[in-house]
C-alpha positions, 0 to 999 in steps of 0.5 A, spaced: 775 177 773 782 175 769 783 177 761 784 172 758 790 173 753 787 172 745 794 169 741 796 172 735 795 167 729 802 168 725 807 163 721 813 166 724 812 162 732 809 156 729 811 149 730 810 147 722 814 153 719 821 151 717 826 155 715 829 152 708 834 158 706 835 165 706 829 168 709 824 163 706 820 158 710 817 152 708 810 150 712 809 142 713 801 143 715 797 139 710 799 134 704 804 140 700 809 144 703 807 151 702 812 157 702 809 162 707 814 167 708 820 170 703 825 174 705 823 175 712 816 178 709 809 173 708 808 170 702 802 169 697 800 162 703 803 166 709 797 163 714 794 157 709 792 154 714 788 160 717 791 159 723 788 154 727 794 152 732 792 158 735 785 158 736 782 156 743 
């Protein structure tokens, strides 16, 4: 039997995260882009999309 290895669900590894400025990033997933991390730190929308790129 193989363990199958759950992906942790994070904005940080996430394709649709783009960094705008210092230590802020903008999410595109969506119709509004929503800032998920401020200051290198999550942010009030960090993981809006609850994580669904990350789902099997």
């Amino acid at each position: 039997m193989s363990k199958k290895k759950s992906k942790k669900a994070c904005c940080e590894y996430c394709s649709n995260c783009i960094p705008i400025e210092e230590g802020d990033h903008v999410c595109y997933e969506g119709d509004m882009p929503k800032v998920v991390l401020s200051d290198y730190a999550p942010a009030e929308d960090y993981l809006h999309c609850n994580g669904h790129k990350f789902k099997n």
